[in-house]
N, C-alpha and C positions, 0 to 999 in steps of 0.2 A: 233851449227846447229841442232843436232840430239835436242835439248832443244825447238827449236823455231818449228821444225816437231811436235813434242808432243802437245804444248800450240796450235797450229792451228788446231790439230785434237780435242783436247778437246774443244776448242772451234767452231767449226763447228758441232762436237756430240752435245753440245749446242743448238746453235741456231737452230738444226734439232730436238729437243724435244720439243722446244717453239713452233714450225714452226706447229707440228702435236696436242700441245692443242690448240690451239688458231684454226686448223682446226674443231678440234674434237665439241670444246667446243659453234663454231658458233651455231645459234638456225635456223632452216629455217625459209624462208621469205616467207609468203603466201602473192597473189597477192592481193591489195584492190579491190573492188569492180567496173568492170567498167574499170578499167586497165590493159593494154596489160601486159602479164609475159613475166618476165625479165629473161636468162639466168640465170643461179647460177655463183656467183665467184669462179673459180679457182684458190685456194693461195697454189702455191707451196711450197714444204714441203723442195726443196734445196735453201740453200743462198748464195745472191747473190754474196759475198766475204769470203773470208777466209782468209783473213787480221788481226793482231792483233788490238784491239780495240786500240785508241791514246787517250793520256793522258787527251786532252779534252771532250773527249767524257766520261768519269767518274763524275758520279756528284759528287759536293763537296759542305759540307754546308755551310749554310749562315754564313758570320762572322759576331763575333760582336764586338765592339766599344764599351771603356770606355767611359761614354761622359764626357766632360771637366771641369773642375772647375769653378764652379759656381763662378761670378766676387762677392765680396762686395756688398751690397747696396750702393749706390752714390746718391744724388739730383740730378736732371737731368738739364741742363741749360735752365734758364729761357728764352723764347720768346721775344724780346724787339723790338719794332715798331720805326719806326724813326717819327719824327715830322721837316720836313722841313720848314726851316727858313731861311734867310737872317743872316751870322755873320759876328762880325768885323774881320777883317783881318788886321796881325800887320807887320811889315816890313821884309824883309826879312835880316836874321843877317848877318852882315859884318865878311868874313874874313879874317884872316891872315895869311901870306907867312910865311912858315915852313923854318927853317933853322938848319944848324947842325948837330950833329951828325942822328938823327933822318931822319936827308930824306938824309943822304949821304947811310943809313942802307935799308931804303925802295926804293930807286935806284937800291941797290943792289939785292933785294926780285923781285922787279920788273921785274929786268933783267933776273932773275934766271927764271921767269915767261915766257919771251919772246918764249926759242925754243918749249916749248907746243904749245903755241899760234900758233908758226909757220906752226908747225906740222900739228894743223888743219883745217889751210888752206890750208893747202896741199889736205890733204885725200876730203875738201870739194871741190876742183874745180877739181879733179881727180874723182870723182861720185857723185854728187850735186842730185842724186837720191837716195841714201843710207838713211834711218830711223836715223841710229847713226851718222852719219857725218852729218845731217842735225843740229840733236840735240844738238852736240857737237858745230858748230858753233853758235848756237843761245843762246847754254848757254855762249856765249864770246862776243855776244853783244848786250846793249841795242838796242829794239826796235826804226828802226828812219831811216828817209833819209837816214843817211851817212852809217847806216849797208846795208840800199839795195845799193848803189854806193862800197859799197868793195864786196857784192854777185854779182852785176851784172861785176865785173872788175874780178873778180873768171873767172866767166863763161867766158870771152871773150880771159884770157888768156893760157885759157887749149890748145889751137893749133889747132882748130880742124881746117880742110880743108890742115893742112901738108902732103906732100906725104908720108914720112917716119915716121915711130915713134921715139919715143924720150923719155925719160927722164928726171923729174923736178922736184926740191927743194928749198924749200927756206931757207936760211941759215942766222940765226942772224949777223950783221955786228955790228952796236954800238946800245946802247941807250941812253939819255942824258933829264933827269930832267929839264924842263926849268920851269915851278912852281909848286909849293906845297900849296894846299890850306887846311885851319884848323879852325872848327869853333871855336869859345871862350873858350870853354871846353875843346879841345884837339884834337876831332877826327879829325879827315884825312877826308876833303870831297870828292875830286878828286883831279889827277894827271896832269898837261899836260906835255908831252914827247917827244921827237924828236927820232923816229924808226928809223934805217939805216938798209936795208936787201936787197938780193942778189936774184935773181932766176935763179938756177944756172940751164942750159939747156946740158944734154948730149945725141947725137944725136946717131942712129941707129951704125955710123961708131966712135964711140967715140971719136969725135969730141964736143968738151964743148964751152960752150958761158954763157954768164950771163946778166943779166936785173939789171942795181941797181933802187933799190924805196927808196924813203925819204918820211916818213909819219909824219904827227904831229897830234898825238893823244890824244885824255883824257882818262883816265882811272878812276875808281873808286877800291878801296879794297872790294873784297868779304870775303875775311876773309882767314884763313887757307893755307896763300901762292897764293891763285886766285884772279885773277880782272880781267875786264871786262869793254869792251870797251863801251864808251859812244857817242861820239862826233868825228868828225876832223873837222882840222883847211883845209877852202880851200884857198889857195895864191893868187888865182885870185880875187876871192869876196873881200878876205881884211876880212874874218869874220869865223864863225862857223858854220858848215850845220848845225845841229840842235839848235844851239843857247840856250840861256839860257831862255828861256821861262819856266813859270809854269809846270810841267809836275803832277802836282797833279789835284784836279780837288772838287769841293763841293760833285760832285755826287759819285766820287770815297772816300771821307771821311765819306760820308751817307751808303755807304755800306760796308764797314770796322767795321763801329760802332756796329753796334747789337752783333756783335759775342765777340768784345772786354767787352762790356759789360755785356755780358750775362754769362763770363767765371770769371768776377770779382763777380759776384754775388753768380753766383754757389757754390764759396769758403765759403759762409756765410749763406747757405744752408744744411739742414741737412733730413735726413730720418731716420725711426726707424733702430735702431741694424746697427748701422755703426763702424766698428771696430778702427778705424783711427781717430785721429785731425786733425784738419783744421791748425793750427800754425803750424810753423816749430819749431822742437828743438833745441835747443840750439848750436849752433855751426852747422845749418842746412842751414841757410840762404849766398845765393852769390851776395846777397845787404846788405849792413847796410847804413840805411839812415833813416833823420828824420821823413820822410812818414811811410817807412815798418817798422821800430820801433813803431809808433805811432797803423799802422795795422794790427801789427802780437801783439800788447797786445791786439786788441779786438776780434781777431779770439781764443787770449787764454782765453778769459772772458767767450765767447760763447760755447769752448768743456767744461770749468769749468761748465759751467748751462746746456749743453746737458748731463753730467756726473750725474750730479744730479737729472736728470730726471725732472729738471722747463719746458721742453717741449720735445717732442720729434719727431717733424716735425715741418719744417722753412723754410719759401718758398715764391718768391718773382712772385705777379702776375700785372699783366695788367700793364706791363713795358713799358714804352717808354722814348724815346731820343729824345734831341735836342744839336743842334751843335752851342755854342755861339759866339767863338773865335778860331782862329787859327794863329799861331806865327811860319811861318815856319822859317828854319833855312838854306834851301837855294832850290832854285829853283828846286830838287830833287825833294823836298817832304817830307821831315824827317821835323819835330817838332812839338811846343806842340799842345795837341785840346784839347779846354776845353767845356765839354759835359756837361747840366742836365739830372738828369734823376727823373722819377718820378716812383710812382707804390704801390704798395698793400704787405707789407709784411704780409704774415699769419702765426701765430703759434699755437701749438697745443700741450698740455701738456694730457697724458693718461687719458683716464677714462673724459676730458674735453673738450668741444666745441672747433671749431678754432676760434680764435681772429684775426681779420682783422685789420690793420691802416693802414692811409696813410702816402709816404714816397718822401721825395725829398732830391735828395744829389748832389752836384758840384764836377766834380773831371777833373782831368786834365791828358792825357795819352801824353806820347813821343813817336809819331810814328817814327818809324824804317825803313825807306829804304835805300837801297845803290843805287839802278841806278834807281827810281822812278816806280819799279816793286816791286811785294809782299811784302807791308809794313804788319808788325805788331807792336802792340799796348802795352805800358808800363805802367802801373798806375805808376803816379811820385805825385802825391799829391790830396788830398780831403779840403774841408772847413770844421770845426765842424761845432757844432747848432748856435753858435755864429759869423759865418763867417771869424772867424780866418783861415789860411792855414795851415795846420799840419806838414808841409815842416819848415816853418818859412820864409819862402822865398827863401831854398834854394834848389831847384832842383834835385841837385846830379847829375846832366845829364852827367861828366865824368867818375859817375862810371856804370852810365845806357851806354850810348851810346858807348858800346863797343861789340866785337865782342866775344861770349860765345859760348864754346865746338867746 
């Protein structure tokens, strides 16, 4: 106490020596010409507070910041234009009913799947205004009719207009595999399943009642133990609310395309002082197939000649696409598209002009969806100069079409 009497007297002695220069030191104001004189200011020479100064009232200097590490030089992805066209369009692949240990195993996966599911439908018709419970439902079901007919049955069966409150859960009862569908390759396209589940109601006087529901669903795998609801079967109609219709679209493969392609080119692209290969080494790759065999020796032809300094910028301009063929592999939306592309490779070796030619190459990507949302794009084969496939005809689609990391 006697410590904090001292610092406030010192610092009031303070501010009462600043208080009388800052008097002293003012200059008089002579009136300008023409205008009425103004009183003098009187600045008192006691302060207003005898408070210790707070900690923000101390200035402190400005910090300063490492800045970051500087990235690599990278080629930056080239630009690529679509050119819209009319393509042929091949059938859509037939498949076949999964049996065996495999979908006695993914029954099991599935079902393990169920009480999350449940869960959040709970949390969603318990506050269908929540940012996270919205998003959480909508990461569980494809866009479509039948997801707004299970949100609008949410809403309807939360209770509202009961006198009492209450209490509600929904509780896994069975589930039960009625098909397994697979395309030629292997993968698992979708599930249909028969849900048995309970909503179990406990009332203010704990009093309990239950709702059973019987659903017949499809499902799709999203990888990692999750899927996600696509479809139900209605018993009245005798059919599927959103039915098997295309869910792909020309315009939504038109714009897929440039980035797909812009990101295969990038790899074969190069800028001065890049520290890195474009090849993966040896035991780097999580394809081996007769394509990336074929394209990981020319990505290694091209660090061997960017090594040697044969150029030292590679760069592909006034790119554009067209979409000739598409072979989907089921009404999703997943298979192959086979694109031209054309354009302007330039290179440029030191100390020498750039070299422009022109470039046209055929290749073929395996689009990627699981419920006919955010597909991405796989290079699975290219033509050489001679028209041959560099695949040899063989795709490799079950070692692409799987589910990584």
């Amino acid at each position: 106490m006697i410590g904090l009497v001292r610092s406030q007297a010192r610092w009031s002695a303070a501010a009462f020596a600043v208080a009388v220069l800052v008097s002293c030191a003012a200059p008089a104001v002579t009136p300008s010409e023409g205008a009425s004189p103004t009183p003098p200011v009187v600045t008192s020479a006691i302060p207003t507070s005898t408070s210790a100064p707070t900690e923000s009232a101390v200035a402190t200097p400005n910090r300063t910041y490492e800045p970051g590490p500087t990235p690599p030089p990278q080629a930056s992805v080239p630009a690529t234009r679509v050119v819209s066209q009319t393509f042929s369009l091949g059938a859509t692949t037939a498949l076949i009913e999964v049996v065996g240990r495999y979908r006695t195993d993914t029954e099991g996966m599935l079902r393990n799947w169920m009480p999350s599911y449940l869960e959040v439908l709970d949390k969603y018709r318990s506050d269908q205004t929540s940012p996270s419970n919205r998003a959480m439902f909508d990461s569980m079901h494809a866009p479509g009719p039948y997801t707004e007919l299970i949100r609008q049955s949410l809403f309807a069966s939360f209770g509202f207009g009961t006198s009492a409150p209450q209490k509600r859960g929904f509780e896994l009862e069975q589930l039960t595999i009625q098909h397994m569908y697979a395309k030629p390759w292997g993968r698992v396209a979708y599930i249909d399943a028969t849900l048995t589940y309970v909503d179990r109601i406990t009332a203010a006087d704990g009093k309990t009642s239950s709702i059973r529901h019987v659903q017949y669903g499809r499902y799709v795998n999203q990888g990692q133990g999750m899927y996600k609801v696509i479809d139900g079967y209605d018993p009245m109609l005798g059919r599927w609310v959103d039915g098997e219709q295309p869910r792909w679209s020309a315009l939504a493969l038109e714009a897929e395309g440039p980035n797909a392609i812009g990101f295969f080119l990038q790899r074969e692209s190069y800028v001065p002082a890049e520290p890195y290969v474009h090849a993966a080494p040896p035991g780097g790759r999580f394809l081996i197939t007769a394509f990336d065999n074929a394209r990981n020796d020319l990505l290694t032809k091209l660090d061997a000649s960017y090594a040697k300094g044969e150029f030292m910028t590679r760069r592909f301009d006034d790119v554009t696409m067209r979409i000739t063929r598409f072979d989907p592999a089921t009404f999703l939306g997943d298979g192959v598209v086979t694109v031209v592309v054309t354009g302007q490779i330039v290179t440029m070796a030191s100390g020498a002009s750039a070299r422009s030619s022109p470039v046209t190459r055929t290749l073929r990507f395996y689009r990627i969806t699981r419920d006919g949302l955010n597909a991405s794009w796989q290079a699975v084969d290219e033509q050489d100069p001679s028209g041959v496939w560099l695949s040899g005809g063989d795709l490799a689609l079950a070692e692409i079409d799987q589910d990584r990391g």
